[in-house]
Steps between C-alpha positions, in 0.01 A plus 500: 500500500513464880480160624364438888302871414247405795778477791657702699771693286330387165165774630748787517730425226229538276351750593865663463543373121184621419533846608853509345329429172538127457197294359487267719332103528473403905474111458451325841350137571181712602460720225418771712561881529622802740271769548747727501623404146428701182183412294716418225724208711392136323500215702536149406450177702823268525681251661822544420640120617275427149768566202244527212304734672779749610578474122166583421421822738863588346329421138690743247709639757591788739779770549521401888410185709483539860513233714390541864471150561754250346735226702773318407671402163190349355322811483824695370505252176136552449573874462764451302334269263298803461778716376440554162160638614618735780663801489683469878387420856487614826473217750475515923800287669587550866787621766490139577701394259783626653778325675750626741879441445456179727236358325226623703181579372093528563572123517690407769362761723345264744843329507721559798712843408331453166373838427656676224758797628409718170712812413333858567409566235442214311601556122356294230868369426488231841460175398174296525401158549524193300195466338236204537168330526500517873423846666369878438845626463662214277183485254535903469878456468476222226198749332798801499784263361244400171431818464814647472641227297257569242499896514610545148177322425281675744649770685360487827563692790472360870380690779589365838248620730516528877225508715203537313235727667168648376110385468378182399776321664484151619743503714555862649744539764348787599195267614731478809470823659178585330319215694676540872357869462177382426471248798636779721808334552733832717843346434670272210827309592738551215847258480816697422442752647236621248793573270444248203485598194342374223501688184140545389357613158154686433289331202458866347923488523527192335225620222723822432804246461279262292366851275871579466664178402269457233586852332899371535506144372783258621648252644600553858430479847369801744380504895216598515411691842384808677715808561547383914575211635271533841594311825172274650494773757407814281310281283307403823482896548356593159227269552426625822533847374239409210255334763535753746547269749823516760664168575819443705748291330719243738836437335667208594867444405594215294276253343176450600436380871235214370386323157184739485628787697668839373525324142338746225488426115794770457703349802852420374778460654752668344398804213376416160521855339549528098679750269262701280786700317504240173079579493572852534792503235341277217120605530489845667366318796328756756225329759196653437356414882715443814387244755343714793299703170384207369349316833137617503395317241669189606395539867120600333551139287612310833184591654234438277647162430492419865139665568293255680739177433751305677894623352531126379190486307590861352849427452557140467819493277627716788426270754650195311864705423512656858309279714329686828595845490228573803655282784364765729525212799851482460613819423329572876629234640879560396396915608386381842821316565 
């Protein structure tokens, strides 16, 4: 059972299940299905914040339960109260729960000096914030801590994905570069010297995690990324290269030289790049896509979500997490001084 089966990772991860032989029920609030997914994928209407109707989409049980959408220690105890039903679980956390050896996290990032100084790589062993009511990264920290706690109950394994990057996003980063190409835009201004790096992760990577977790029950915790850890530059590249389109790129060092100026969804200011060796060891982790390959049908997403629409109507999560990503004005004001 794959829960969140309409969204962005659940479309590919069950596809994946399903062609590895899984029988597989897609429950989402819609009820809806992929195209792309086997005739024989069942799908099943739910909203999983309703207990008694988790319970009954569960009904007699199932080997796996994956869970593309759960936050915070209340939805960690109502998988757990499921226990005696379920087999074991697969469940998407985040990078973000990580803390530096300072304290710093996705957090305190807006914070003077407040962005984390990660190791590179970072191994799944680094400590991680105190979990909480309050914020993306506590809620998915306080969902991990339930979880583990209760693995001889449910054993559950965590995958802490990066960057997520594929179709049917809400919020693609890629929507950056995709648009200034498509307004004709001949330069981007990229902060740090277009060196950040933020780790990203395909869907169709996360789906091959997801497909082998679920053959390897138990309780543990795995990054979940690509093979490469691209800087903003060659990500910038890639896109252009998949547009055909040539764009210069201004690289300015330091941070960037105004609040809506040089500042891309992947700008960071120092690198947050994970360790895929414990995926690799424990589930014969290989990606089956790297990030340049699997651009076209991103870029090809991007676009038809945009045709004939204002990026705010089109992408309105987007708009409210990043704020205006388009300050063409300013960016040619700050270029012309």
């Amino acid at each position: 059972m794959v829960i969140g089966a309409t969204g962005q990772i659940g479309r590919a991860a069950v596809g994946a299940l399903a062609r590895d032989g899984w029988e597989v029920t897609a429950a989402s609030r819609g009820g809806g299905r992929d195209e792309g997914w086997p005739e024989e994928v069942r799908s099943a209407r739910l909203d999983r914040e309703d207990d008694s109707a988790l319970a009954a989409v569960v009904g007699d049980g199932c080997d796996v339960l994956v869970d593309m959408v759960a936050f915070g220690a209340a939805h960690a105890r109502q998988l757990t109260g499921l226990a005696d039903r379920v087999g074991s679980a697969v469940v998407i956390s985040s990078v973000s729960v990580y803390e530096d050896d300072r304290g710093r996290g996705f957090d305190t990032q807006s914070e003077p000096d407040g962005f984390p100084q990660y190791p590179v790589p970072i191994p799944e062993s680094l400590g991680t914030v105190a979990p909480g009511d309050d914020t993306y990264s506590s809620r998915k920290a306080a969902l991990e801590r339930e979880l583990l706690a209760a693995g001889d109950l449910l054993p559950t394994t965590l995958l802490r994905a990066g960057a997520v990057h594929g179709p049917y996003s809400r919020t693609p980063r890629e929507l950056y570069v995709v648009k200034r190409n498509l307004d004709g835009r001949p330069a981007r201004i990229l902060a740090f010297g277009g060196a950040s790096r933020f780790h990203p992760v395909s869907v169709h990577n996360l789906a091959e995690l997801i497909r082998l977790a679920a053959r390897r029950p138990a309780s543990r915790v795995l990054n979940a990324c690509d093979a490469e850890a691209p800087t903003v530059a060659e990500i910038c590249a890639a896109i252009d290269a998949v547009m055909g389109v040539e764009t210069r790129s201004v690289l300015v060092d330091g941070p960037p030289p105004a609040p809506t100026v040089g500042d891309t969804p992947w700008t960071v200011p120092a690198p947050v790049v994970c360790d895929m060796s414990a995926a690799e060891r424990e589930l014969g982790y290989r990606p089956v896509v790297r990030y340049a390959e699997s651009l076209p049908e991103t870029v090809t997403s991007i676009e038809r979500q945009l045709a004939g629409r204002d990026w705010r109507e089109a992408y309105p999560k987007m708009f409210r997490a990043y704020g205006d990503l388009f300050d063409y004005a300013a960016e040619d004001a700050w270029s012309a001084s």
